[in-house]
PDB file of N, CA, C and O in Angstrom:
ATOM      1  N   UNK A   1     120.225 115.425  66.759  1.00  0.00           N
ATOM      2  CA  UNK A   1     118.903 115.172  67.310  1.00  0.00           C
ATOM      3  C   UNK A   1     118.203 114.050  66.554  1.00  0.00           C
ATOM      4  O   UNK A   1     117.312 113.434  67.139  1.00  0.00           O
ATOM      5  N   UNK A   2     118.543 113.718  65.255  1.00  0.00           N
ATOM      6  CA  UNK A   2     118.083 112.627  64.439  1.00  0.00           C
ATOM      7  C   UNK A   2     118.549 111.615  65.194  1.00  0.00           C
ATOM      8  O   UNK A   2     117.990 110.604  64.770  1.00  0.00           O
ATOM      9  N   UNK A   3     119.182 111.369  65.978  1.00  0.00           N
ATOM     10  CA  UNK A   3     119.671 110.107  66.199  1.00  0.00           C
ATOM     11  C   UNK A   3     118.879 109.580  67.746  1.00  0.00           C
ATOM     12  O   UNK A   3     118.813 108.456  68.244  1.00  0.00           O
ATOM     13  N   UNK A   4     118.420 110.712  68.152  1.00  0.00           N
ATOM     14  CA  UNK A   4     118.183 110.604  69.619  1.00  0.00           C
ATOM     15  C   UNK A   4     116.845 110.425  69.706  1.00  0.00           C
ATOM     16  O   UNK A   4     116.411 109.760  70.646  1.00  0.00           O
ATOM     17  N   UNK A   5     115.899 111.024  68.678  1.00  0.00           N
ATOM     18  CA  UNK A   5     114.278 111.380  68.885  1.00  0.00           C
ATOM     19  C   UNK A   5     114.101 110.080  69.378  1.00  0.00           C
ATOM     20  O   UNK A   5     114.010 109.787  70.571  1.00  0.00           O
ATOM     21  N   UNK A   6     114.032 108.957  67.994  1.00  0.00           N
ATOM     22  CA  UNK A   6     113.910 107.805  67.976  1.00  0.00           C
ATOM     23  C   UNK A   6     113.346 106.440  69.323  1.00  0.00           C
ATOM     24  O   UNK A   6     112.400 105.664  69.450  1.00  0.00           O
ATOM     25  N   UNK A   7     115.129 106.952  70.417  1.00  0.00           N
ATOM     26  CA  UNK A   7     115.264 106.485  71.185  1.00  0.00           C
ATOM     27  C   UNK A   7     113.783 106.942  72.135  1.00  0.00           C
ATOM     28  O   UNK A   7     112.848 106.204  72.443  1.00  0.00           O
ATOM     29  N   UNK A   8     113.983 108.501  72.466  1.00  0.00           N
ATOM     30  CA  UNK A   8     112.852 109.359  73.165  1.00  0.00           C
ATOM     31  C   UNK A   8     111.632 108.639  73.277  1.00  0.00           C
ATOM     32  O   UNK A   8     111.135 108.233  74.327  1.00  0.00           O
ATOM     33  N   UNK A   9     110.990 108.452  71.633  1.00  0.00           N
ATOM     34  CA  UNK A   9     110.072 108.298  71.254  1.00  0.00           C
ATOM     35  C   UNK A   9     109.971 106.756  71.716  1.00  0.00           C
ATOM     36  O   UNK A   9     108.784 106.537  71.959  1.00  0.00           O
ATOM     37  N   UNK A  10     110.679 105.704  71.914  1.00  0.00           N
ATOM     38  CA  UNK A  10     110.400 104.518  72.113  1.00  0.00           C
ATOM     39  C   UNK A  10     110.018 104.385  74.019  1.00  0.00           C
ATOM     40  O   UNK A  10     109.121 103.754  74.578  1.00  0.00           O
ATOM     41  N   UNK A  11     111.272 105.384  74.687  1.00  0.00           N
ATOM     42  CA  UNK A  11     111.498 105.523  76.480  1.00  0.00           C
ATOM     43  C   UNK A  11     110.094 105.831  76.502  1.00  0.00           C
ATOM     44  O   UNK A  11     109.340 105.027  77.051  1.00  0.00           O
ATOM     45  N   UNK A  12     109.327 107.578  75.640  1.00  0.00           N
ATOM     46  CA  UNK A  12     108.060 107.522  76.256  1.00  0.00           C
ATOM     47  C   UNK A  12     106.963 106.278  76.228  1.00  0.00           C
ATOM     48  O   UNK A  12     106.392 105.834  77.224  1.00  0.00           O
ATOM     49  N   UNK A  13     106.783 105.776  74.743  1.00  0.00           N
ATOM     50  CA  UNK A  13     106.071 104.721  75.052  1.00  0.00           C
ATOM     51  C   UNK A  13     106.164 103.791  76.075  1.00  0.00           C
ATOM     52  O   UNK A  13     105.148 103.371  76.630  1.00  0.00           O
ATOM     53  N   UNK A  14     107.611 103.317  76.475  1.00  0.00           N
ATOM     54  CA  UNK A  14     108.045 102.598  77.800  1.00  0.00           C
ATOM     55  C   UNK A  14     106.808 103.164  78.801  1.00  0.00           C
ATOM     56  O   UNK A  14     105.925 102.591  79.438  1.00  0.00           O
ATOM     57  N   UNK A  15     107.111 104.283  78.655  1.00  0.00           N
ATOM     58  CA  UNK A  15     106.415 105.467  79.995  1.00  0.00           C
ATOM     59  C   UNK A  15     105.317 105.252  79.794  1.00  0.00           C
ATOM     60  O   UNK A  15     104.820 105.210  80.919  1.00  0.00           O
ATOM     61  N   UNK A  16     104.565 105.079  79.091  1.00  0.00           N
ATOM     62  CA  UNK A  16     103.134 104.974  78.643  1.00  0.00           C
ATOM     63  C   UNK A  16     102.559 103.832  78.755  1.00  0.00           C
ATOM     64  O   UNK A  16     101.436 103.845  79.258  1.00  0.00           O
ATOM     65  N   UNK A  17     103.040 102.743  78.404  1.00  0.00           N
ATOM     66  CA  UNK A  17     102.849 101.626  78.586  1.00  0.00           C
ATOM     67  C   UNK A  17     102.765 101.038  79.993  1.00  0.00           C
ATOM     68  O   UNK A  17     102.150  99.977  80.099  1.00  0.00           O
ATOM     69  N   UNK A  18     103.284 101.567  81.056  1.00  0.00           N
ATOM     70  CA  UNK A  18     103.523 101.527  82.477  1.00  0.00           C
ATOM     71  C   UNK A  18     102.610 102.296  83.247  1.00  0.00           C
ATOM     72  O   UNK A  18     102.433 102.139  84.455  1.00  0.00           O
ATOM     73  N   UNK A  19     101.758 103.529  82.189  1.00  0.00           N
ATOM     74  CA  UNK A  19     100.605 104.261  82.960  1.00  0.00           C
ATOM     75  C   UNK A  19      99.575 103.686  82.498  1.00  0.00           C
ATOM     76  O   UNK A  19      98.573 104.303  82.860  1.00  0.00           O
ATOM     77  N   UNK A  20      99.312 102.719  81.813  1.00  0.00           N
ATOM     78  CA  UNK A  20      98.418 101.991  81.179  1.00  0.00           C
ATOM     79  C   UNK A  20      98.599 100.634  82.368  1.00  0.00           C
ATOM     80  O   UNK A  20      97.626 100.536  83.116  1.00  0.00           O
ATOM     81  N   UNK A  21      99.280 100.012  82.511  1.00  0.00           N
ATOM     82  CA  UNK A  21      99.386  98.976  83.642  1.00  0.00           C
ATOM     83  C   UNK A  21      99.117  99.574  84.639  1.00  0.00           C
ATOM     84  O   UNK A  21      98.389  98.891  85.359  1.00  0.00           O
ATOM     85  N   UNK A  22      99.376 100.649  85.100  1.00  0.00           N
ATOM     86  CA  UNK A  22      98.825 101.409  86.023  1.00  0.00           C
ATOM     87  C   UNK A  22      97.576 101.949  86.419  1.00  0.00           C
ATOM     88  O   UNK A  22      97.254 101.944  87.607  1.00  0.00           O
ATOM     89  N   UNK A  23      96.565 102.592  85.203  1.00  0.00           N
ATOM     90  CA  UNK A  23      95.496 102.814  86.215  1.00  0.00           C
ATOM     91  C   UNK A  23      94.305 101.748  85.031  1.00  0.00           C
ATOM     92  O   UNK A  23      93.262 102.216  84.575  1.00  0.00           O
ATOM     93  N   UNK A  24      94.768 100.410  84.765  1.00  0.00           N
ATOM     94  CA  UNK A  24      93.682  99.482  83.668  1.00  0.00           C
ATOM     95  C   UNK A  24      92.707  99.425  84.479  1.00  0.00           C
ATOM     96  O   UNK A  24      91.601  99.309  83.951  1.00  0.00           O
ATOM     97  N   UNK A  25      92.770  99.491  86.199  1.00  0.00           N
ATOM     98  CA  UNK A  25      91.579  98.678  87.240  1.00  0.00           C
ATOM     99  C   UNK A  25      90.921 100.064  87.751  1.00  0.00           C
ATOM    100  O   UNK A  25      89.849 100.199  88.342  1.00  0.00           O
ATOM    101  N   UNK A  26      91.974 101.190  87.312  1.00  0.00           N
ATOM    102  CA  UNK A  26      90.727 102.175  88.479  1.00  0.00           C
ATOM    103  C   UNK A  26      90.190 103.451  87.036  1.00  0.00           C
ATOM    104  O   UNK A  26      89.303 104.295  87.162  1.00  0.00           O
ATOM    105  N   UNK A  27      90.979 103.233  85.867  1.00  0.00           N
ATOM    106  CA  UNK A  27      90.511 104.455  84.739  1.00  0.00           C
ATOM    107  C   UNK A  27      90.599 103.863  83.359  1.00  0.00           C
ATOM    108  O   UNK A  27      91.479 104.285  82.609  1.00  0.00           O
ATOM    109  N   UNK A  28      89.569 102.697  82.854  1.00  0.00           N
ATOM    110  CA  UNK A  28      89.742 102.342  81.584  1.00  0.00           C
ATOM    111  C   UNK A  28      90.261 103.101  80.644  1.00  0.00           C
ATOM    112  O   UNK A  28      91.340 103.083  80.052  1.00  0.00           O
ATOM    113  N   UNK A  29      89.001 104.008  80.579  1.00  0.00           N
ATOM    114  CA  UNK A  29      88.957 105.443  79.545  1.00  0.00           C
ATOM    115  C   UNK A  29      90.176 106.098  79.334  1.00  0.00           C
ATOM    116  O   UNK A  29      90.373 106.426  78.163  1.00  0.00           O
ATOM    117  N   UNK A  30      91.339 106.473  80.414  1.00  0.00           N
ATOM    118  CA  UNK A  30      92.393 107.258  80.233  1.00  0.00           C
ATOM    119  C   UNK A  30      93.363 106.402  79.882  1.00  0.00           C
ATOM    120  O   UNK A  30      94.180 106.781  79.043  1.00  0.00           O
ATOM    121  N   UNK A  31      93.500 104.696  80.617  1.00  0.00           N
ATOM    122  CA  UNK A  31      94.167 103.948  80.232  1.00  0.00           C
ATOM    123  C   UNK A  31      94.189 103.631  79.080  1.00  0.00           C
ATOM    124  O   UNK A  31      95.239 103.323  78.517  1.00  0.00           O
ATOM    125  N   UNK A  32      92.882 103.641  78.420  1.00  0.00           N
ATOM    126  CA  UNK A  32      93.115 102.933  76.546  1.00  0.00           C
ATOM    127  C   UNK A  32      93.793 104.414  75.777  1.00  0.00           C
ATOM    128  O   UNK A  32      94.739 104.322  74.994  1.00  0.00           O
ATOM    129  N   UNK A  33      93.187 105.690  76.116  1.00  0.00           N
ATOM    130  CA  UNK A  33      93.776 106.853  75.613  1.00  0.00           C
ATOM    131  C   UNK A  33      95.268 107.062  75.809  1.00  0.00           C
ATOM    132  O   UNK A  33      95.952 107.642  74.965  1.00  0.00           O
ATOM    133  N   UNK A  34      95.783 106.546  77.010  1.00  0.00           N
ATOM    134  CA  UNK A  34      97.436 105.912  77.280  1.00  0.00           C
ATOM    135  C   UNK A  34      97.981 105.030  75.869  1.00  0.00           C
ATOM    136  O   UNK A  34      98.728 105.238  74.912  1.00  0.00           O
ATOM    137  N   UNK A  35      97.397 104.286  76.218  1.00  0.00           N
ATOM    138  CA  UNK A  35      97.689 102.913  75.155  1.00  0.00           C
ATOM    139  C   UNK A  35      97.499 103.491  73.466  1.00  0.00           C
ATOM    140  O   UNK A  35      97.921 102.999  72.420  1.00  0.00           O
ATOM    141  N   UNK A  36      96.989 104.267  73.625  1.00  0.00           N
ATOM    142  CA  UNK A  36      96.712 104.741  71.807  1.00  0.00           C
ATOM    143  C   UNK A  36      98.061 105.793  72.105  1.00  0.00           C
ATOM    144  O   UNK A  36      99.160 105.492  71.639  1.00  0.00           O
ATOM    145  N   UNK A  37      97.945 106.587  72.622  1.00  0.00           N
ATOM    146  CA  UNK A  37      99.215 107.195  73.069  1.00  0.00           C
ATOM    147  C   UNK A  37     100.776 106.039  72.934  1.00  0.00           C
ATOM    148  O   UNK A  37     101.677 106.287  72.134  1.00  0.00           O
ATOM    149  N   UNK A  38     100.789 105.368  73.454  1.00  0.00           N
ATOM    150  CA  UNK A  38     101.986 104.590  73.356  1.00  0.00           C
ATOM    151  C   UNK A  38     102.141 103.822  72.103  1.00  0.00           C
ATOM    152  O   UNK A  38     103.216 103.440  71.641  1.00  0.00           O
ATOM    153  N   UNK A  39     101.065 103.647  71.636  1.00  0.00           N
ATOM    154  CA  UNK A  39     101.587 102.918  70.092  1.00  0.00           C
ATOM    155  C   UNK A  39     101.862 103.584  69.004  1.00  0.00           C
ATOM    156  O   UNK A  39     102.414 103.048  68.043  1.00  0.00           O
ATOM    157  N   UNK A  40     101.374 105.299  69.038  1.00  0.00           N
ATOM    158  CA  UNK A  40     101.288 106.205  68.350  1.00  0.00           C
ATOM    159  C   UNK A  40     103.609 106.112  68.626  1.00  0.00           C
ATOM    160  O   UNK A  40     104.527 105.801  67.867  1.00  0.00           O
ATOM    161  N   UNK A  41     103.557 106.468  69.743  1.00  0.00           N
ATOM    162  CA  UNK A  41     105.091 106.689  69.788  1.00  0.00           C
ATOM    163  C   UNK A  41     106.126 105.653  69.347  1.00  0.00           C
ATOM    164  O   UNK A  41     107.249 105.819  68.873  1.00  0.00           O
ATOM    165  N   UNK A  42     105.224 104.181  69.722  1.00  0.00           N
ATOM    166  CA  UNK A  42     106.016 103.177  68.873  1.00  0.00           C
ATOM    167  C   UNK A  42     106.277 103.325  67.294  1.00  0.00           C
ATOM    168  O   UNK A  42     107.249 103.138  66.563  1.00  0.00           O
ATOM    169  N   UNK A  43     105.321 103.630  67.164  1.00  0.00           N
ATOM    170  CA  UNK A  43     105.580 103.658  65.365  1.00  0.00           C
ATOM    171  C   UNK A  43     105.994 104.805  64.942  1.00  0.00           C
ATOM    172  O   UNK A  43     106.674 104.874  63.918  1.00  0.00           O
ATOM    173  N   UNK A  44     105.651 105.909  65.667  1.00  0.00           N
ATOM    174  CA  UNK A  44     106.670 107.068  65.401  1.00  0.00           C
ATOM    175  C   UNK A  44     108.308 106.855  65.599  1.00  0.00           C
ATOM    176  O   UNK A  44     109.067 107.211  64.697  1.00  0.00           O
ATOM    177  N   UNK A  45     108.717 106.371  66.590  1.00  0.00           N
ATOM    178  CA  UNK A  45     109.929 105.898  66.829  1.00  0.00           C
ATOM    179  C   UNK A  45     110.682 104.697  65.730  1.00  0.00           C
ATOM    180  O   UNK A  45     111.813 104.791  65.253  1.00  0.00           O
ATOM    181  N   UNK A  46     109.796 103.695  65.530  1.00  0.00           N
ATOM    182  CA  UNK A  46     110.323 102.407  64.802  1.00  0.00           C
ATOM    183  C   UNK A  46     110.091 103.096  63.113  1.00  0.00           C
ATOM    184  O   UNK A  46     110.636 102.524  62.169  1.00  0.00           O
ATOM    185  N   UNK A  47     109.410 104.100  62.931  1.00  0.00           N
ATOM    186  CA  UNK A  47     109.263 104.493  61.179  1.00  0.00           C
ATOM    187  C   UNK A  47     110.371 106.005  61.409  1.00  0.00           C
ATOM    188  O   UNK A  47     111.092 106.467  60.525  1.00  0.00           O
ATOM    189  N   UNK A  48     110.263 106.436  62.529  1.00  0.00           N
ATOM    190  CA  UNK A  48     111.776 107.386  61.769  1.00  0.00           C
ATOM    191  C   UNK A  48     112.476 107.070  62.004  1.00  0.00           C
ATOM    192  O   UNK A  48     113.322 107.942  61.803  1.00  0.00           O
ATOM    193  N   UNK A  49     113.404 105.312  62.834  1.00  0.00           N
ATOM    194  CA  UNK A  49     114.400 104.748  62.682  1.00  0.00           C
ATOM    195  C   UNK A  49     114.670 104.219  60.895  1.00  0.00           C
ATOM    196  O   UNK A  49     115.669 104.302  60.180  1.00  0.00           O
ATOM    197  N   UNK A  50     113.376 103.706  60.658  1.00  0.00           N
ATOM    198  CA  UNK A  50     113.362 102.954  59.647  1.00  0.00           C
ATOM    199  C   UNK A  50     113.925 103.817  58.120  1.00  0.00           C
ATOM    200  O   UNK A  50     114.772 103.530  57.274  1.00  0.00           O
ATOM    201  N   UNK A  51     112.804 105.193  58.327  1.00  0.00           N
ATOM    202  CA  UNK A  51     112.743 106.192  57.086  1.00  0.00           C
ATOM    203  C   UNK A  51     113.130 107.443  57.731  1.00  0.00           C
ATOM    204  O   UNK A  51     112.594 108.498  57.395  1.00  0.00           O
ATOM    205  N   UNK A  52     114.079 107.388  58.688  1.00  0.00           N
ATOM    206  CA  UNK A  52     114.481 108.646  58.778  1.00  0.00           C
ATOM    207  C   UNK A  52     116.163 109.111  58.586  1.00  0.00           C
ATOM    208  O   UNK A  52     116.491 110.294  58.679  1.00  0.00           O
TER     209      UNK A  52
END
């Protein structure tokens, strides 16, 4: 499972990043809470590749 989170953790941000392009014109508010969401998983993903 160490080997896989990583990946997970990068696909959701993918996912996140795409619901953020998605509602930027009709839901700022949920979209930036998206976007804090997706960078949270980037760096979760890129620091337990790094230090895990």
């Amino acid at each position: 499972m160490g080997d896989v989170l990583p990946i997970i953790l990068l696909a959701l941000a993918g996912f996140l990043v795409g619901g953020v392009y998605a509602t930027w014109k009709t839901a700022r508010g949920f979209s930036i809470m998206l976007a804090v969401a997706a960078v949270m998983a980037v760096v979760g993903g890129i620091g337990w590749m790094v230090y895990g």
